[in-house]
Backbone bond lengths (Angstrom), bond angles and torsions (degrees), N, CA, C in turn:
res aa  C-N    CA-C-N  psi(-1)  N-CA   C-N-CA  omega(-1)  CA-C   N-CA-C  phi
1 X - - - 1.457 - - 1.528 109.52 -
2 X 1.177 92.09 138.44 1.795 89.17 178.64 1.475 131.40 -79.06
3 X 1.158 117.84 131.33 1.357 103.47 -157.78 1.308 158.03 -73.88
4 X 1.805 85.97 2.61 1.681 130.88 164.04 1.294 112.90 -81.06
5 X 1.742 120.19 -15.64 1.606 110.51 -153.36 1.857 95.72 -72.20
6 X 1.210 111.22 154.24 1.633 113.32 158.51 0.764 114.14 -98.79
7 X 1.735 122.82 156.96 1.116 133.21 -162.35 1.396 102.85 -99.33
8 X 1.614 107.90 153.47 1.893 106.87 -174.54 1.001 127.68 -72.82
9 X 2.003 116.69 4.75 1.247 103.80 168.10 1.498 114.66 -109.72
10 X 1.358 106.99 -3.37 1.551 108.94 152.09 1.543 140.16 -75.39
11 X 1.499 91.16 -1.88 1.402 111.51 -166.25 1.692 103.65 -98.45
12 X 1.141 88.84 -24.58 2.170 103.11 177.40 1.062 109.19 -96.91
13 X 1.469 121.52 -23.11 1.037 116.24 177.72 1.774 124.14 -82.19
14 X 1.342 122.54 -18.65 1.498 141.02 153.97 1.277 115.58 -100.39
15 X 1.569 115.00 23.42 1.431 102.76 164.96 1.544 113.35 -96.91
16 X 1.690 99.59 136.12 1.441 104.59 -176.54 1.423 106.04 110.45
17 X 1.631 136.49 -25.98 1.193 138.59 -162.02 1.658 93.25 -98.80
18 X 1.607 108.56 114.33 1.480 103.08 142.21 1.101 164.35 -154.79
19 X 1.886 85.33 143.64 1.166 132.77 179.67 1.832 131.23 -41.69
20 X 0.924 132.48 86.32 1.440 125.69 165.33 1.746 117.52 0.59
21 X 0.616 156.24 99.57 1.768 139.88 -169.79 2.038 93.17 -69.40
22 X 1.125 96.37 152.19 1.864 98.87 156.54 1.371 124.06 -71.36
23 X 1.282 104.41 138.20 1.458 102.65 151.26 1.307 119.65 -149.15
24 X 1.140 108.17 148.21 1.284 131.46 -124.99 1.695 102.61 -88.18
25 X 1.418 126.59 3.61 1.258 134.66 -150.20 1.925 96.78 -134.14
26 X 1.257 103.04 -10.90 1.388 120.05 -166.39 1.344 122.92 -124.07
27 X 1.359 133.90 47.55 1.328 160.73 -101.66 1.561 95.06 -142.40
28 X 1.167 101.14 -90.50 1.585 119.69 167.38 1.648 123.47 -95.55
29 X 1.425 112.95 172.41 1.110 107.21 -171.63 1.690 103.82 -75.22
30 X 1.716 129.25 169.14 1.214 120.17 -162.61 1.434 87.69 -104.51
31 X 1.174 119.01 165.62 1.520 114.70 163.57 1.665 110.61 -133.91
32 X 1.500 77.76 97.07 1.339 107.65 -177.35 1.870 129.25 -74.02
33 X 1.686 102.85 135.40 1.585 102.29 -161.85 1.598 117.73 36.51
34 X 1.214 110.65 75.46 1.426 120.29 -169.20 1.631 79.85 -137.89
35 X 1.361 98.11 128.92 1.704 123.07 -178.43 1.824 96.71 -107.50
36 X 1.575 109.96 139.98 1.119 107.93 167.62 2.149 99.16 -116.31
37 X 1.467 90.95 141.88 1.594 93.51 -166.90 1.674 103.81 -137.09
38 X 1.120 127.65 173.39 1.187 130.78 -173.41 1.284 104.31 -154.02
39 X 1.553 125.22 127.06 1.456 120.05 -179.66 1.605 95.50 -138.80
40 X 1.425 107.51 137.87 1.572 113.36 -179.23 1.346 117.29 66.24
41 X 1.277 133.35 -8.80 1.135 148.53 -164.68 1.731 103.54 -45.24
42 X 1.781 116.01 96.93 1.163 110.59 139.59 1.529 162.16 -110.87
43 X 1.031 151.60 177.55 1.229 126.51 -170.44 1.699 101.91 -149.83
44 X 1.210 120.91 146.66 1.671 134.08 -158.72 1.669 89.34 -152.36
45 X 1.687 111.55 141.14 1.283 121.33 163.50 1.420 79.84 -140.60
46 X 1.591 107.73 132.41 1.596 124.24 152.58 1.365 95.17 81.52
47 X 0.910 123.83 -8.22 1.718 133.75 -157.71 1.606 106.00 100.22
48 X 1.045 118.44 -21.28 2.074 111.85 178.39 1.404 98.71 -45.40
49 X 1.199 112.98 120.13 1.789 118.92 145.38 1.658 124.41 -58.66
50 X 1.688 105.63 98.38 1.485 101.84 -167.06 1.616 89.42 -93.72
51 X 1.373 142.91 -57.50 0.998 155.03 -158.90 1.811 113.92 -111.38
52 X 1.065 120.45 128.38 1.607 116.69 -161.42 2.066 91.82 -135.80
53 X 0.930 89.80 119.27 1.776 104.23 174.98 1.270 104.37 25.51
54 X 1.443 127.04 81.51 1.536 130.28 -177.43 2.007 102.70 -104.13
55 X 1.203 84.80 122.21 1.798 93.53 167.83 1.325 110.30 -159.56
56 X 1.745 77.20 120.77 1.609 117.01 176.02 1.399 117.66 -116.61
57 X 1.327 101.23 160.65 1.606 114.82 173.54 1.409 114.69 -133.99
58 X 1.401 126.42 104.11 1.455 129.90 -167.95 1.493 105.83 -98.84
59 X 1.299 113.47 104.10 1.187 133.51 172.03 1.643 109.61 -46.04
60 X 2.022 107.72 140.04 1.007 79.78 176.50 1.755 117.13 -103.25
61 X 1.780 105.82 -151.05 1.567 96.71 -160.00 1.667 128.28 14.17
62 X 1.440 108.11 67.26 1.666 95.75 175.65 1.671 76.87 -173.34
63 X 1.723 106.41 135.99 1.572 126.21 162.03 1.146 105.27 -56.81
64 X 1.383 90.82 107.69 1.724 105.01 160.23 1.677 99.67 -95.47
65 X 1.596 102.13 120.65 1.553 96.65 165.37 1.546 126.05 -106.33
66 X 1.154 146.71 129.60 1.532 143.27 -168.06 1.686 99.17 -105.12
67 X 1.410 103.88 124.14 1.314 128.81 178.80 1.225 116.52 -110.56
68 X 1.598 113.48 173.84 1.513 98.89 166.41 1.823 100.65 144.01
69 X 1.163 126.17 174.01 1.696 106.47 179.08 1.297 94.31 -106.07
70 X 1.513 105.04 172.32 2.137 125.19 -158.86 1.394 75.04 -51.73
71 X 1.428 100.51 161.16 1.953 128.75 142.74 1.950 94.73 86.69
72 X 1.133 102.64 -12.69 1.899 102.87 179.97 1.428 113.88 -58.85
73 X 1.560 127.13 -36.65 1.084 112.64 161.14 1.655 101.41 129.68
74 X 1.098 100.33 11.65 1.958 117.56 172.80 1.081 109.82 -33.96
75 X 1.807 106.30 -79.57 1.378 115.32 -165.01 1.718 124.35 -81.71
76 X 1.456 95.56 10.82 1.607 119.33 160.45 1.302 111.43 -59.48
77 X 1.363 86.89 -80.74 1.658 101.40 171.87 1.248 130.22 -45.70
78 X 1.407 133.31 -46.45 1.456 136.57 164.68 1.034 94.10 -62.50
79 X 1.627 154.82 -42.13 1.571 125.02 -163.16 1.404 90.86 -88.80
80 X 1.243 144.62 -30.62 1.547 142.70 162.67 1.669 100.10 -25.35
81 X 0.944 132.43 -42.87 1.814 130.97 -131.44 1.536 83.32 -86.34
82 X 1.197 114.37 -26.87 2.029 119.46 -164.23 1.722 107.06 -128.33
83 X 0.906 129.35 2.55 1.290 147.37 173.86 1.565 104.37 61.15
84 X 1.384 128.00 39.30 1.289 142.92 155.97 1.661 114.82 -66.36
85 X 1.318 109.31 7.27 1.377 116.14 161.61 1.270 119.54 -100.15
86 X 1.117 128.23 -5.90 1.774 137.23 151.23 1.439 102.20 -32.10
87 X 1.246 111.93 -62.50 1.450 112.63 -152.22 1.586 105.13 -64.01
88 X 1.427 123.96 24.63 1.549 117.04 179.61 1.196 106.41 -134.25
89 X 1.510 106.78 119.61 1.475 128.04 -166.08 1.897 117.18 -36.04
90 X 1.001 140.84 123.78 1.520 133.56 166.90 1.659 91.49 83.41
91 X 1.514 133.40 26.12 1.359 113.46 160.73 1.774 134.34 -62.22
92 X 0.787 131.44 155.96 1.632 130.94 -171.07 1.298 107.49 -132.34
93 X 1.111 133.86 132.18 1.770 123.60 175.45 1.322 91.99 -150.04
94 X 1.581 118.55 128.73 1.548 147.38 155.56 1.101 123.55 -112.07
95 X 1.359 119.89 150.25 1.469 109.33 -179.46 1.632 109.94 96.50
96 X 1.552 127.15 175.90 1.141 101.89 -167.35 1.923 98.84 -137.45
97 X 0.991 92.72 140.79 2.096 105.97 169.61 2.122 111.78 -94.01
98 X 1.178 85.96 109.03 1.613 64.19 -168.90 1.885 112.82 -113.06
99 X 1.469 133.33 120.39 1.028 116.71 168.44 1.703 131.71 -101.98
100 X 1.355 103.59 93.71 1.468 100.05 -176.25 1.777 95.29 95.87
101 X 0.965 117.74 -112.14 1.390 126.87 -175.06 1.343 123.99 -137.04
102 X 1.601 101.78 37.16 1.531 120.73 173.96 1.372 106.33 -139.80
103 X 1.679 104.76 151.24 1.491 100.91 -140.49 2.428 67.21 -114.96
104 X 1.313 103.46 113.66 1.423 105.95 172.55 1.473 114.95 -50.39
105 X 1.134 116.44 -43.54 1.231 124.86 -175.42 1.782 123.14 -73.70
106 X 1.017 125.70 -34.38 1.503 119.92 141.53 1.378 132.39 -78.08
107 X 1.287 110.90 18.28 1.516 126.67 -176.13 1.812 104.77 -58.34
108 X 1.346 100.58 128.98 1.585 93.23 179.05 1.969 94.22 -105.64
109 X 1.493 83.43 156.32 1.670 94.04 -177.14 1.818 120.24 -38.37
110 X 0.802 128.13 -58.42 1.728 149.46 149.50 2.028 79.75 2.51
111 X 1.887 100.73 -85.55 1.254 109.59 -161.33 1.660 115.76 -62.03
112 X 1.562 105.19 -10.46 1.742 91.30 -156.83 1.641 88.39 -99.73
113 X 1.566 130.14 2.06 0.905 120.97 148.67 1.294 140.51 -53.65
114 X 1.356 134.26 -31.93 0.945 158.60 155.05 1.950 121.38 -67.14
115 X 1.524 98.70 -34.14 0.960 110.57 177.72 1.513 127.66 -63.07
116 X 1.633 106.96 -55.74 1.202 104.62 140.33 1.115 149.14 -88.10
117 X 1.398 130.21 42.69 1.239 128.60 155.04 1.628 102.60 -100.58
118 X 1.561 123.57 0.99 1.381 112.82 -164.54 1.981 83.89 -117.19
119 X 0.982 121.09 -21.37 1.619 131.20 -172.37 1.688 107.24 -102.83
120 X 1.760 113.34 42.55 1.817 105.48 -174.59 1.510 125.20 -33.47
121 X 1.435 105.49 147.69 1.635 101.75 162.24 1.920 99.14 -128.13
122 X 1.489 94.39 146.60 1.223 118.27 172.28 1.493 116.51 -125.80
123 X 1.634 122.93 99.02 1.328 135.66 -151.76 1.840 108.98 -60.76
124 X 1.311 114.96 -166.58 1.092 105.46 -179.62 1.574 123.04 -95.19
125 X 1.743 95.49 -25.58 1.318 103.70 169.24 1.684 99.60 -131.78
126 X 0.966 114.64 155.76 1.488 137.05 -176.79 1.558 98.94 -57.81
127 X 1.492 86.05 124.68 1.295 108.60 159.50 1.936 120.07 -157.98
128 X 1.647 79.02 114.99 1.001 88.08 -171.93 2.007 113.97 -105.70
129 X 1.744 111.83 160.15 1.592 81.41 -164.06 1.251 103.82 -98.61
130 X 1.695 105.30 -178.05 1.458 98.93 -151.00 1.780 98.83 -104.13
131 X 1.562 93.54 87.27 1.224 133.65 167.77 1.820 137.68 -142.41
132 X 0.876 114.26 157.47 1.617 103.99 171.37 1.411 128.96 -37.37
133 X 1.251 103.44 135.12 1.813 94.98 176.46 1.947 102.73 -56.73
134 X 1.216 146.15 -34.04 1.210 104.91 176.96 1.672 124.48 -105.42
135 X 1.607 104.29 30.95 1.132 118.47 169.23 1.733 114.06 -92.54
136 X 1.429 101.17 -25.50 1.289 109.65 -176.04 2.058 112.18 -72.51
137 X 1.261 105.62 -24.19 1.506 120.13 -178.09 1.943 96.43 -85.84
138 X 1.255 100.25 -75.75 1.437 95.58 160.79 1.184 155.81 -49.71
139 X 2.092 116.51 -3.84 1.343 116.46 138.90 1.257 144.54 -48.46
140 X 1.330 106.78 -60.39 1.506 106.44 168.99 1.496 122.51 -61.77
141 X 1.009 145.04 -36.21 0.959 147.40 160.04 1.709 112.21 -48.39
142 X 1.102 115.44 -45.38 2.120 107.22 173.43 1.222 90.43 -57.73
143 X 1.632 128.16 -55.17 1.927 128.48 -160.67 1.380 88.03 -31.20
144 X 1.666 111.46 -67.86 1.587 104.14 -155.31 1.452 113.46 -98.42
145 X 0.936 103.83 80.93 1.745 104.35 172.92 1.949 117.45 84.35
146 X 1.445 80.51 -36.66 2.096 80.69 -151.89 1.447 112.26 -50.15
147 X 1.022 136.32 126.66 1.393 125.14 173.18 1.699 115.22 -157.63
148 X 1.185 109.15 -169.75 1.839 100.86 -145.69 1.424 113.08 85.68
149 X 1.804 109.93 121.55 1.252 103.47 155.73 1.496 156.36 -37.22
150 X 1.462 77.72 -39.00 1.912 84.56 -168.41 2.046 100.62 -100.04
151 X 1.642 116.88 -8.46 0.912 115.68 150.15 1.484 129.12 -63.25
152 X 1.178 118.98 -7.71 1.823 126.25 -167.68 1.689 94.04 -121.18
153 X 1.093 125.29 -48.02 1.651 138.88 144.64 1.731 118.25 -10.96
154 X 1.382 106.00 -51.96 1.266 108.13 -171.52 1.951 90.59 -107.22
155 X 1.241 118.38 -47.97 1.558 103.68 170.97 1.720 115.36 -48.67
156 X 0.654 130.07 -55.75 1.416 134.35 177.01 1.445 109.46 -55.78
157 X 1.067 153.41 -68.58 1.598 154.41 142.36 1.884 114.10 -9.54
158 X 1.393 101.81 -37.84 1.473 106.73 -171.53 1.092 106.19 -82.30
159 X 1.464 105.57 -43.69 1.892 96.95 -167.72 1.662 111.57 -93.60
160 X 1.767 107.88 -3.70 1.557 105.62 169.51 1.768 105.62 -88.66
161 X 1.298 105.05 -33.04 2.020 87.90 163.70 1.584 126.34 -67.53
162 X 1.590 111.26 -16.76 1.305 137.48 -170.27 2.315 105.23 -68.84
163 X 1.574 93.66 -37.64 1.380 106.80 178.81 1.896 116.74 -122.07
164 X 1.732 93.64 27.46 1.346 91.99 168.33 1.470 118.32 71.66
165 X 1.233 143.94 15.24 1.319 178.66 151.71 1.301 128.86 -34.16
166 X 1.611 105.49 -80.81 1.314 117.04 -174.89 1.653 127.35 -60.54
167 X 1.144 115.41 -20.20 1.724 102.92 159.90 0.631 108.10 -78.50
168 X 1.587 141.65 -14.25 1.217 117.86 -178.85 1.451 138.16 -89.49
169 X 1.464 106.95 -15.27 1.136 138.58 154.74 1.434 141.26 -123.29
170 X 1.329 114.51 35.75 0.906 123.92 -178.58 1.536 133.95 -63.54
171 X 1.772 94.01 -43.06 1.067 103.94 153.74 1.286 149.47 -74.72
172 X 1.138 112.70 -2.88 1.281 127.78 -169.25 1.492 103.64 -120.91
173 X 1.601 150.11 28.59 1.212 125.30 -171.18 1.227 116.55 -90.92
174 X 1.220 113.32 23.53 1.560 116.65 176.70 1.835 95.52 -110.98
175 X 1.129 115.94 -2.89 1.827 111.74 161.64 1.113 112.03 -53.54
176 X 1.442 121.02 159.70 1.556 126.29 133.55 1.319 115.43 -61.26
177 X 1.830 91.07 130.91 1.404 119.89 166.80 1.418 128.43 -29.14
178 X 1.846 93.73 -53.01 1.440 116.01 -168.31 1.746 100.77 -75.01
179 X 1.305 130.52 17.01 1.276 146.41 -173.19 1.647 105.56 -90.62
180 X 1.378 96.01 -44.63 1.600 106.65 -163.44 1.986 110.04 -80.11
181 X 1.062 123.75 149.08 1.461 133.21 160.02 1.095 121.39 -24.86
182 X 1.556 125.81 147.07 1.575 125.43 177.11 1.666 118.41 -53.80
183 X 1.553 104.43 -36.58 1.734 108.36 173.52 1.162 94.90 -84.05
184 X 1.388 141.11 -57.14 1.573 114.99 -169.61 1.584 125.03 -45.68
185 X 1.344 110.56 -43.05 1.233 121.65 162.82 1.707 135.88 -51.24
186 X 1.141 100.82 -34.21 1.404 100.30 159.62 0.923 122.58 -96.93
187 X 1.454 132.66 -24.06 2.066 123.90 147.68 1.388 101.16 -53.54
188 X 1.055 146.13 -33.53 1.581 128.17 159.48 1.297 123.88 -63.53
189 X 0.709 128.25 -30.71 1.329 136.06 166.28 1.412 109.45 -59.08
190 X 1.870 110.53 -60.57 1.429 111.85 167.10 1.225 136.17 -31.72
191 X 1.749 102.00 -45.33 1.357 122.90 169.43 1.387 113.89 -65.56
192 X 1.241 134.61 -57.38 1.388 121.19 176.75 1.441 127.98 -42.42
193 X 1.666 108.71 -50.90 1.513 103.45 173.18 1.213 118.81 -61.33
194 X 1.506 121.99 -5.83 1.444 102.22 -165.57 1.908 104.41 -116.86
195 X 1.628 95.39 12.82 1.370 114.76 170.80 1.510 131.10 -76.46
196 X 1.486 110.95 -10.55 0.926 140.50 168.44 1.866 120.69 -112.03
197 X 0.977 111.47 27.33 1.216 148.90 -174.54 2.004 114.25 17.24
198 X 1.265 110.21 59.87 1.120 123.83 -164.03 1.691 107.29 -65.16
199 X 1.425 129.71 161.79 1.371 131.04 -163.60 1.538 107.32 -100.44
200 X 1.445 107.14 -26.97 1.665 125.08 -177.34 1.639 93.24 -139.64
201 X 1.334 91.28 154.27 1.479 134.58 -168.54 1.336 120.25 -109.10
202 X 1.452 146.24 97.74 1.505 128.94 -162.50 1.187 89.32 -113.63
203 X 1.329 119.72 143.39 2.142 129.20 173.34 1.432 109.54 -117.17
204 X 1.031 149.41 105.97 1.198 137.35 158.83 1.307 121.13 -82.15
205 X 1.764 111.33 94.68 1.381 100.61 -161.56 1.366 135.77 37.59
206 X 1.284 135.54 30.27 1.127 152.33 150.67 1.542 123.74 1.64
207 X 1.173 87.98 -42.43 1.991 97.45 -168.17 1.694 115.28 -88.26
208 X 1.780 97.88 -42.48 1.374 127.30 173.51 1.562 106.34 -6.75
209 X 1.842 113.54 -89.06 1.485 117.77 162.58 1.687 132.55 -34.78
210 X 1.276 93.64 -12.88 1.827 68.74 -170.27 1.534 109.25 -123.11
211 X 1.646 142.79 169.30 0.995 133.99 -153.27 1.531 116.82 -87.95
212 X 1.430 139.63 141.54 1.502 143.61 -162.00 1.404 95.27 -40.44
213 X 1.352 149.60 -35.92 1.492 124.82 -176.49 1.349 108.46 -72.58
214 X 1.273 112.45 -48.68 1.717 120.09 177.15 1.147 117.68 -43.61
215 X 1.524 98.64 -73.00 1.717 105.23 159.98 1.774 132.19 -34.91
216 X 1.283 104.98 -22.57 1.362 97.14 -179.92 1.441 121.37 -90.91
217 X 2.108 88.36 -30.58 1.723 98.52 -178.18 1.734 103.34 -64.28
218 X 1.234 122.73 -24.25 1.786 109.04 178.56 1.346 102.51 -99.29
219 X 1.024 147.74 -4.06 1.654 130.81 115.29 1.451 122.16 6.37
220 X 1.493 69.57 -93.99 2.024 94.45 -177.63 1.426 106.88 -64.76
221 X 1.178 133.42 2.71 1.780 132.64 166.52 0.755 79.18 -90.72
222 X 1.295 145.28 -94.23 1.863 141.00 -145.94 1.404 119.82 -38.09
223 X 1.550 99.03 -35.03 1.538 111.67 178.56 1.163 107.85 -41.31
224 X 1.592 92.72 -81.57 2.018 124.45 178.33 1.410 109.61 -57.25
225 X 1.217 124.00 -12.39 2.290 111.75 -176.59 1.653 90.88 -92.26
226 X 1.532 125.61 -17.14 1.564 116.59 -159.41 1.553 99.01 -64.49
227 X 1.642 124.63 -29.09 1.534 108.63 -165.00 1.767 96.90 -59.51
228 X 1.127 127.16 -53.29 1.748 128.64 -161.40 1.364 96.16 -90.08
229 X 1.514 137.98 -27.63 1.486 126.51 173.85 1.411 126.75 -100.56
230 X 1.133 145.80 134.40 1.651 142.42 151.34 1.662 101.49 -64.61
231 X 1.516 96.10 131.03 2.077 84.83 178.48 1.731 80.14 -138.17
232 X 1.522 89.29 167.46 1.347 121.73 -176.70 1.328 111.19 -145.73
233 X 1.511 94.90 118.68 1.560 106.56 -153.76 2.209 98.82 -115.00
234 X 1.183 107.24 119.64 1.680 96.88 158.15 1.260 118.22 -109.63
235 X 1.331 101.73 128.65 1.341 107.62 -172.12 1.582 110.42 -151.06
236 X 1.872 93.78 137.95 1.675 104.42 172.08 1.138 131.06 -91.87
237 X 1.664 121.12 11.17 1.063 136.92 175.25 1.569 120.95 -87.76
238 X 1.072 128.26 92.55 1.887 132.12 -159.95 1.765 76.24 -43.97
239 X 1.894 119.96 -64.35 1.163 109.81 -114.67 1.591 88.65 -83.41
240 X 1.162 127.34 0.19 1.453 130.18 -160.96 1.594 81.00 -97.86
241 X 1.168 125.70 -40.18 1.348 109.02 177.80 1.739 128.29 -58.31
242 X 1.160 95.13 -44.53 1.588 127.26 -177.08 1.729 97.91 -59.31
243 X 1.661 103.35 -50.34 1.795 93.75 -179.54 1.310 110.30 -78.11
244 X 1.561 147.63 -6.16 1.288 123.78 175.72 1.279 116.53 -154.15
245 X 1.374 115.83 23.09 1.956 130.79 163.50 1.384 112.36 -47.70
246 X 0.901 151.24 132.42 1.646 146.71 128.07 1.620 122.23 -64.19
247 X 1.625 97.88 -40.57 1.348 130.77 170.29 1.286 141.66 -130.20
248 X 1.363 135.59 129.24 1.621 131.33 -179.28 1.440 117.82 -111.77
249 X 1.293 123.54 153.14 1.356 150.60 -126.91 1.804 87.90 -155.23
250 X 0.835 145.98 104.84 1.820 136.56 179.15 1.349 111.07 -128.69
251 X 1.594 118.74 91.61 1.286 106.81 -173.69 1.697 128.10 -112.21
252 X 0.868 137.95 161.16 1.139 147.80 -170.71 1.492 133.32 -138.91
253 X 1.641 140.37 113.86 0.981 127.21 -149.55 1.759 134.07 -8.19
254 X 2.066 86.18 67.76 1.309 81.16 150.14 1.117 88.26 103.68
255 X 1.486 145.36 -17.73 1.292 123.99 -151.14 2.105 85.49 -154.86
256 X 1.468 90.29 144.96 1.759 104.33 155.26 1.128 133.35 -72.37
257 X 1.389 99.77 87.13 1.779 91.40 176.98 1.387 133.90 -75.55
258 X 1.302 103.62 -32.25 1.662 108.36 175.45 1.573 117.91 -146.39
259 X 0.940 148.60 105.35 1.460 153.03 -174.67 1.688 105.72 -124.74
260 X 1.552 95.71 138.00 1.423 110.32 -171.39 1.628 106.96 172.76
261 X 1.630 111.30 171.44 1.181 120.83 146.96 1.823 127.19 -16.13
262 X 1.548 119.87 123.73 1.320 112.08 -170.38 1.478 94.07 -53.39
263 X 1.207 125.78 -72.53 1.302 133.79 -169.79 1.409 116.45 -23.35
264 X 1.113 101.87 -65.85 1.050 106.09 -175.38 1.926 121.43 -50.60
265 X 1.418 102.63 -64.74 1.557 102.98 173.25 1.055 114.87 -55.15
266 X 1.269 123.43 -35.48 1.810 128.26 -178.59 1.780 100.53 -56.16
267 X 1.240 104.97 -63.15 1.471 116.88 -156.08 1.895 99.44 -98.12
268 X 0.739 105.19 -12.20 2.092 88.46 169.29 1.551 80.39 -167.23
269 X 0.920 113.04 120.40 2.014 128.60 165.27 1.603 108.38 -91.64
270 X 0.781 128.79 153.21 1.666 126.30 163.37 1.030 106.45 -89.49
271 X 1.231 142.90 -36.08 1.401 146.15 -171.10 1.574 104.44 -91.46
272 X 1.546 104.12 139.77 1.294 120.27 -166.40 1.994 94.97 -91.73
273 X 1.218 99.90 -32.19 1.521 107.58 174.99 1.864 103.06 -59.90
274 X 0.995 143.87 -50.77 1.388 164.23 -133.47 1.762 88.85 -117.58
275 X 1.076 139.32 -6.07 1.875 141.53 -175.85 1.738 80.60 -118.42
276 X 1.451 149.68 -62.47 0.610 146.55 173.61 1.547 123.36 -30.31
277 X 1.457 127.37 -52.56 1.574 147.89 -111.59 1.975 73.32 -118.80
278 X 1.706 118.07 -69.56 0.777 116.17 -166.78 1.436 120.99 -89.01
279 X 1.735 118.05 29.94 1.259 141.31 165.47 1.348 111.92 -73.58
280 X 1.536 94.23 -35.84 1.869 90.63 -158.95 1.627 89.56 116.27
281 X 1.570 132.68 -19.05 1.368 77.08 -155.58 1.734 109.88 -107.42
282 X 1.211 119.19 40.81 1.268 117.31 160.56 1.668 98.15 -168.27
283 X 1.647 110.35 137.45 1.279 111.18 -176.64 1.218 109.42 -128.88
């Protein structure tokens, strides 16, 4: 039986009522042309200066990728965007993250609930929870409200065809998660954040863990999710940058050196630091 079909006494029983149908993309409200920006943006652990007056502007629908060599302060900044940098002992943040007309950084808990479910993160390596693959799509969604079977039924189906998914497990979504492949697992994962239908996309190296086919197939998702998502991608791969940037982020102890058009930084940089970086000659 299919696992969408309704049953005939639910089917008599809403016949005649009408009902709105679901869809599955229309959950929450959208938050529309909402710019996420950063002005002054600093950041201190222990007192270390990891981040020193950072301001950005993350374009939306289009891969923004953040470059730069280890210890620069990347994945600062992307966990900055959702305030998933709390969770590190002696953090400091000045300066302001702003989405739309909320300042992230004075965000009180109440708001950063909301905050991140509209600001996704997708970890670096898969983790998926230790639940069923279609319990894992259908958690977040109970957190916030969603409920009804055949409402979580059709969410769960949408966002696993959404990341290339559902034949592959179709039959099985009452398995464990921890059942499935290192790339399947992080397109599940993909799928969850985006089950809760977030406006931006955060990657922390995403691809890093898993093997060049895997890695390429969430590539080519990022490609195709950018029309309905803004994502923000960190990544140590120049050439992974080079195949699917719209935008660059180029940082260097701590600080922005050059942000712009891929093209542009790729192919003429202004910065002699940033002609250097993507020479080869320091990584």
């Amino acid at each position: 039986m299919n696992l969408f079909h309704r049953d005939k006494a639910e089917k008599k029983q809403n016949e005649g009522k009408n009902e709105t149908p679901f869809v599955a993309t229309k959950k929450f409200p959208p938050a529309e042309n909402v710019r996420l920006t950063t002005h002054a943006l600093s950041i201190s652990i222990g007192g270390v200066p990891i981040l020193k007056h950072v301001n950005v502007d993350i374009p939306r629908n289009k891969i923004t990728c953040i470059i730069g060599p280890s210890g620069c302060g990347k994945t600062t900044l992307l966990r900055t965007f959702n305030r998933l940098v709390d969770t590190i002992e002696g953090v400091k943040i000045t300066g302001v993250v702003m989405f739309g007309e909320r300042n992230i950084v004075t965000a009180g808990p109440s708001e950063l609930t909301d905050i991140r479910r509209t600001i996704g993160f997708v970890p670096q390596r898969p983790c998926p929870l230790p639940m069923s693959i279609y319990d894992n799509i259908a958690y977040g969604c109970r957190i916030h409200g969603i409920k009804g079977r055949h409402k979580l039924d059709a969410t769960v189906e949408h966002y696993l065809r959404a990341v290339g998914l559902w034949e592959e497990v179709r039959d099985r979504l009452h398995s464990p998660a921890s059942k499935l492949s290192g790339g399947q697992q992080q397109r599940l994962c993909l799928a969850r954040s985006l089950a809760v239908e977030p406006s931006y996309l955060l990657a922390d190296e995403s691809t890093s863990a898993l093997d060049p086919i895997s890695s390429r197939t969430v590539e080519e998702l990022f490609v195709k999710l950018k029309k309905d998502y803004s994502i923000v991608m960190v990544t140590h791969t120049l050439q992974q940058a080079r195949r699917i940037a719209d935008h660059v982020i180029f940082m260097y102890l701590g600080e922005v050196i050059e942000e712009g058009d891929a093209d542009q930084v790729f192919n003429n940089p202004k910065n002699e630091l940033t002609k250097r970086y993507l020479d080869g000659a320091f990584s």
